[in-house]
DSSP file (Angstrom, degrees, kcal/mol; ACC not computed):
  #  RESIDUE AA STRUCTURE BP1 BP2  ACC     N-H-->O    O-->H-N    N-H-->O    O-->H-N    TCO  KAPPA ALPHA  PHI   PSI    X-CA   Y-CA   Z-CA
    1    1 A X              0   0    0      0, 0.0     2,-0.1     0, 0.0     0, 0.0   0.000 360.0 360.0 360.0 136.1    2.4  -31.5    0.5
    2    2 A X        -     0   0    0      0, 0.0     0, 0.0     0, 0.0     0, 0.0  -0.376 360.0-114.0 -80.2 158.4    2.9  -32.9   -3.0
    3    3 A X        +     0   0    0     -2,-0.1     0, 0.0     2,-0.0     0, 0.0   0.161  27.3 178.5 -46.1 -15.9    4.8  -32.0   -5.6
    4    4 A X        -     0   0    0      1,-0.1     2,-0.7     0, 0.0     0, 0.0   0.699  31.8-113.3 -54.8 149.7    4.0  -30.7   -9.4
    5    5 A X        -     0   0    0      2,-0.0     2,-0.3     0, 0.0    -1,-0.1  -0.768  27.3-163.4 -93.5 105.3    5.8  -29.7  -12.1
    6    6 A X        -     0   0    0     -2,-0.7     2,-0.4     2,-0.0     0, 0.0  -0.747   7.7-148.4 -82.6 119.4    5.6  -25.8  -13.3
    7    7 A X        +     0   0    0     -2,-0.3     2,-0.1     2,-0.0    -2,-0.0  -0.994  23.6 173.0-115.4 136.0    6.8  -24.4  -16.9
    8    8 A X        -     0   0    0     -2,-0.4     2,-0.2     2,-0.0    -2,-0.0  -0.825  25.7-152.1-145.9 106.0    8.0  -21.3  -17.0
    9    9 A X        +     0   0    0     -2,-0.1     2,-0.2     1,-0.0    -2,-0.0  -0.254  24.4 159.6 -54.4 112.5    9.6  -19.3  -19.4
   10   10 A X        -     0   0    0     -2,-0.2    -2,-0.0     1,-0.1    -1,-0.0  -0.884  45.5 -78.2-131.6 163.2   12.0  -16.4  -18.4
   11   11 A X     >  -     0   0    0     -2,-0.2     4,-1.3     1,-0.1    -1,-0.1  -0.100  34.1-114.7 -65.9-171.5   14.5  -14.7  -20.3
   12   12 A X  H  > S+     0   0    0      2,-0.2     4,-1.4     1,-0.2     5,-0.1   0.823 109.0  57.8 -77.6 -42.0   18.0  -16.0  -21.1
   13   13 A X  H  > S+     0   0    0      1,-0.2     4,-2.0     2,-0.2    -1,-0.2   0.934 106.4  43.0 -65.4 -40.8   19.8  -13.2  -18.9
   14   14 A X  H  > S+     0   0    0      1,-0.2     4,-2.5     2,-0.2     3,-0.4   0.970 113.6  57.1 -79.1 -34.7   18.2  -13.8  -15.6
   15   15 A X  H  X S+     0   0    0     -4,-1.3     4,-1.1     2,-0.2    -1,-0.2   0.729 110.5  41.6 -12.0 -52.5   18.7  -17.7  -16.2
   16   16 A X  H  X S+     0   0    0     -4,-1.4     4,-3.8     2,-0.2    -1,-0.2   0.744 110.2  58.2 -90.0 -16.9   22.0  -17.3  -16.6
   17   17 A X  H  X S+     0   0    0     -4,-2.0     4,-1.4    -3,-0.4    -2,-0.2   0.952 112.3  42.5 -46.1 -64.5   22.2  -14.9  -13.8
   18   18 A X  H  X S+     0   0    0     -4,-2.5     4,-1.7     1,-0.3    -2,-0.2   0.757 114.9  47.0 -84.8 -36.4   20.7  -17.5  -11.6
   19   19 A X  H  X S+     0   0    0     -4,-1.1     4,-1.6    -5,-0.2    -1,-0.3   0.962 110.3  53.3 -53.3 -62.5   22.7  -20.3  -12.8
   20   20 A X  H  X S+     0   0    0     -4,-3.8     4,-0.5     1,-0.2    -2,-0.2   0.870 117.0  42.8 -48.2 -33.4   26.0  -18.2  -12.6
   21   21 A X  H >X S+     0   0    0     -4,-1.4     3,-1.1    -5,-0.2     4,-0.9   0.998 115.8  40.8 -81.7 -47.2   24.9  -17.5   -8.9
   22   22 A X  H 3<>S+     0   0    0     -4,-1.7     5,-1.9     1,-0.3    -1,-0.2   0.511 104.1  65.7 -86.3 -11.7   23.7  -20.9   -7.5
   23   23 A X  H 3<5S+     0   0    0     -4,-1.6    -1,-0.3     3,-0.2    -2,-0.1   0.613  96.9  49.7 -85.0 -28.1   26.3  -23.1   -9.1
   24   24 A X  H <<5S+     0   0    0     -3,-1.1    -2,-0.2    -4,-0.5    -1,-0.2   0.603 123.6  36.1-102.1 -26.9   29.7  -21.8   -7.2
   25   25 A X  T  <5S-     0   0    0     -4,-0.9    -2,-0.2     2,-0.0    -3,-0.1   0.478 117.1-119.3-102.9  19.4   27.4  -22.2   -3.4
   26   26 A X  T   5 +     0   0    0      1,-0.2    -3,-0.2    -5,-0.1     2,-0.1   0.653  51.0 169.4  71.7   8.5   25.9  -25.0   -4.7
   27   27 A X      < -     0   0    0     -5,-1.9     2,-0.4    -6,-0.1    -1,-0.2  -0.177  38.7-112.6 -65.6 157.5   22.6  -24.2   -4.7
   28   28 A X     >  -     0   0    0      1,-0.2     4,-0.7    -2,-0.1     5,-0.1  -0.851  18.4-145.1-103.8 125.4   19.6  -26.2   -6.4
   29   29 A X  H  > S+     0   0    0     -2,-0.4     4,-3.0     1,-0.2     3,-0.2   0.795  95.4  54.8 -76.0 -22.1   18.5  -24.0   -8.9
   30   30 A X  H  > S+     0   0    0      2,-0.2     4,-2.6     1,-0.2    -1,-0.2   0.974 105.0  50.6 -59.5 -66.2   14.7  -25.5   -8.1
   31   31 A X  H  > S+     0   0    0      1,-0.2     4,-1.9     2,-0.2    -1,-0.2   0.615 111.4  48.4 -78.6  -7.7   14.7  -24.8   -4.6
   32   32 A X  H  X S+     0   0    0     -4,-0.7     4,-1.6    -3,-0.2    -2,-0.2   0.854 110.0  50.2 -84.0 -35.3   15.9  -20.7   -5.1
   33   33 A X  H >X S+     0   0    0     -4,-3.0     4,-2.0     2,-0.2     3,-1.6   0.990 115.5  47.7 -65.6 -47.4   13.4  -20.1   -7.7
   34   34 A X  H 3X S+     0   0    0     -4,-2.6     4,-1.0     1,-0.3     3,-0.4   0.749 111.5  46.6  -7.5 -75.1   10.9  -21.8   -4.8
   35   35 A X  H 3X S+     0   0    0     -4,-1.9     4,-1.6     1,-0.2    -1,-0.3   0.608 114.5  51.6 -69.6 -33.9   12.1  -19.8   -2.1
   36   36 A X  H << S+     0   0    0     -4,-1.6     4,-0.4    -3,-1.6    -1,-0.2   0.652 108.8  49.8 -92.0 -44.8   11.8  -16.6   -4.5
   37   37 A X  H  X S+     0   0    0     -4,-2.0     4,-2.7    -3,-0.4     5,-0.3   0.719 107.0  50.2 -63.2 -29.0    8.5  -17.3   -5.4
   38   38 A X  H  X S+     0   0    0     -4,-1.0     4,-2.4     1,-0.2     5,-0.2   0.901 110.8  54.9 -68.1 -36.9    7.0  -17.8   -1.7
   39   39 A X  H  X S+     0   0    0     -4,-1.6     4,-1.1     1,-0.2    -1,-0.2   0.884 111.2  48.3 -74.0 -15.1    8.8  -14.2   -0.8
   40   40 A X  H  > S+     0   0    0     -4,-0.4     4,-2.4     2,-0.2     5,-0.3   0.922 111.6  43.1 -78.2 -35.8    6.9  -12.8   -3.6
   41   41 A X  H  X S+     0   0    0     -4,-2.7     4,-1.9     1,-0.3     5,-0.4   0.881 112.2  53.3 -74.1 -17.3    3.9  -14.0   -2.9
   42   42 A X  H  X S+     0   0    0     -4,-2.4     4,-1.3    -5,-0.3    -1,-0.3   0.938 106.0  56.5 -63.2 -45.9    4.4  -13.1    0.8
   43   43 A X  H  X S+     0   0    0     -4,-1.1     4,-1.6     2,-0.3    -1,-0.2   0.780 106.5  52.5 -83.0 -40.2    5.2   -9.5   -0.4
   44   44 A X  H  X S+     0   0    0     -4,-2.4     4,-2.6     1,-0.3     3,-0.3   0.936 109.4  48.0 -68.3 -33.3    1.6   -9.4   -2.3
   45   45 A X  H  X S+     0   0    0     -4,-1.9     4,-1.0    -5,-0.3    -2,-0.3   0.820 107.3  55.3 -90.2 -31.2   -0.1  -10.3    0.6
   46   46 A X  H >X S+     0   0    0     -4,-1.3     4,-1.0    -5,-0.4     3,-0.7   0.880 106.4  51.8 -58.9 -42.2    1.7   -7.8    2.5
   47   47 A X  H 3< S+     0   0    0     -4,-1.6     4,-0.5    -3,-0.3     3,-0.2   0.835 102.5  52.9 -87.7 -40.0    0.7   -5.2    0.4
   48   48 A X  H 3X S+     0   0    0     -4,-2.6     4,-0.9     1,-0.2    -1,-0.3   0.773 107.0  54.9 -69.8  -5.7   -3.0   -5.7    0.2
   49   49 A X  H <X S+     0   0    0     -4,-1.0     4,-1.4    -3,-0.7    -2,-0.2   0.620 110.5  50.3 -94.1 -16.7   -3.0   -5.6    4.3
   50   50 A X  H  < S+     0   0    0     -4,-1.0     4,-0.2    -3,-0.2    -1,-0.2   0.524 110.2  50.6 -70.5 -14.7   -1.0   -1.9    3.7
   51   51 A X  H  4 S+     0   0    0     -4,-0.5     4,-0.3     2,-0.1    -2,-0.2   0.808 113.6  42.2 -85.0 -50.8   -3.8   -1.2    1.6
   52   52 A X  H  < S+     0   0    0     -4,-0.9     3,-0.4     2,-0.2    -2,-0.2   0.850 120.9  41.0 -48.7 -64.3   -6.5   -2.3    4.3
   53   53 A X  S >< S+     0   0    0     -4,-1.4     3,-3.1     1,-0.2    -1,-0.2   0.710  89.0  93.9 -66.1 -33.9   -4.9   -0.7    6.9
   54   54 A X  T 3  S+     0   0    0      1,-0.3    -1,-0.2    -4,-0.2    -2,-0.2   0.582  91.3  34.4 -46.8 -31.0   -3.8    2.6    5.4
   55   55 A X  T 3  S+     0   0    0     -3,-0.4     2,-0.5    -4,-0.3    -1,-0.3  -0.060  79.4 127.4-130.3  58.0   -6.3    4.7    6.2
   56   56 A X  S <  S-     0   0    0     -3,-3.1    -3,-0.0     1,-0.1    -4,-0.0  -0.686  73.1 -84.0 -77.2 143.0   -7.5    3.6    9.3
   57   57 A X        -     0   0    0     -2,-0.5     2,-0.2     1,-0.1    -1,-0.1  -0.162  46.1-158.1 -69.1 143.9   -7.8    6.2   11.9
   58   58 A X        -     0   0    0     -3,-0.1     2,-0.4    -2,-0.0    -1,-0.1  -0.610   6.0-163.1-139.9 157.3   -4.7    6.9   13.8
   59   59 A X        -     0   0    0     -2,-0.2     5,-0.1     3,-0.0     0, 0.0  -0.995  35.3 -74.4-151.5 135.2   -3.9    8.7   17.7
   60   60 A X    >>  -     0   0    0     -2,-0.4     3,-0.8     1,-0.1     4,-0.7  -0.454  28.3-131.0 -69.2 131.8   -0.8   10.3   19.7
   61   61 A X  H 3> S+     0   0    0      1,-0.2     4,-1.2     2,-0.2     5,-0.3   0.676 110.8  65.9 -34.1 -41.1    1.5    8.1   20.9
   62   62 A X  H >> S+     0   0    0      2,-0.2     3,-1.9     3,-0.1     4,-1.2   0.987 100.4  53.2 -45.6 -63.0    0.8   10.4   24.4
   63   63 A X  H X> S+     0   0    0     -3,-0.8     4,-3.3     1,-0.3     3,-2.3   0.921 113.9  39.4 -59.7 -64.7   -2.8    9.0   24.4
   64   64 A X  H 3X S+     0   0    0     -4,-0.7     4,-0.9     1,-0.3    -1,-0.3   0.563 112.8  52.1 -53.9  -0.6   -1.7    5.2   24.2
   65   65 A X  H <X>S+     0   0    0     -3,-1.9     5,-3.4    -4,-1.2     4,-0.6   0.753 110.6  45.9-101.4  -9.0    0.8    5.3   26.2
   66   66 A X  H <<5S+     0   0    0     -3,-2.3    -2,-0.2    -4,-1.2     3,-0.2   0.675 118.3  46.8 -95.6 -42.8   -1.3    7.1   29.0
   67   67 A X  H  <5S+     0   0    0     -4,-3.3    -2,-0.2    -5,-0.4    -1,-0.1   0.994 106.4  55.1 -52.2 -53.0   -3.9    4.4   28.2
   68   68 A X  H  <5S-     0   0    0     -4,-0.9    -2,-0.3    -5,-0.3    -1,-0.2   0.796 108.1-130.7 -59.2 -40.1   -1.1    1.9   28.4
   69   69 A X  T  <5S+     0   0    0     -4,-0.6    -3,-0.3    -3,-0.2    -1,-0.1   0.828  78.8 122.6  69.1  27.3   -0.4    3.4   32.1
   70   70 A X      < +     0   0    0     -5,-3.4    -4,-0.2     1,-0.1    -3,-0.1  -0.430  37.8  89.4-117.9  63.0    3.5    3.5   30.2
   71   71 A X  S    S-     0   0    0     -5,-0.1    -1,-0.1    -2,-0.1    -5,-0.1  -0.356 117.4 -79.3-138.6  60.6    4.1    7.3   30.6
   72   72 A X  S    S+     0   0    0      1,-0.1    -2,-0.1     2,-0.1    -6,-0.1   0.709 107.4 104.2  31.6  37.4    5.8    7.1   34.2
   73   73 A X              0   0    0     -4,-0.1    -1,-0.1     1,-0.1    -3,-0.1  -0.029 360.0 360.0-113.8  18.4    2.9    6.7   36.3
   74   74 A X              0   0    0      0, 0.0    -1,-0.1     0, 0.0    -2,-0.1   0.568 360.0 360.0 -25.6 360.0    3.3    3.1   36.9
């Protein structure tokens, strides 16, 4: 996967935030904002499959586990 080059404009505080943090463990300030952006977008996509799901119809744990044959009758 290739590279490209992003501009983005954030404020001053979280900048320095993120500089103050990554600089004393030595982190590359490039590869946290990266990793920060994949967990957001991971978190969006998560949310529309909570959306999806939410009101699908739902059953006591008794019945699946009695489906399941996992209710001590083995």
């Amino acid at each position: 996967m290739g590279r490209v080059q992003i501009d983005v404009k954030v404020d001053e505080a979280p900048r320095n935030a993120a500089e103050g943090s990554c600089k004393p463990r030595g982190l590359v300030m490039k590869h946290v904002v990266q990793e920060a952006l994949l967990d957001r977008l991971e978190e969006l996509e998560d949310i529309e499959d909570l959306k999806k799901i939410r009101h699908e119809p739902t059953r006591p744990l008794a019945d699946l586990l009695r489906e399941l044959r996992l209710d001590g009758g083995l």
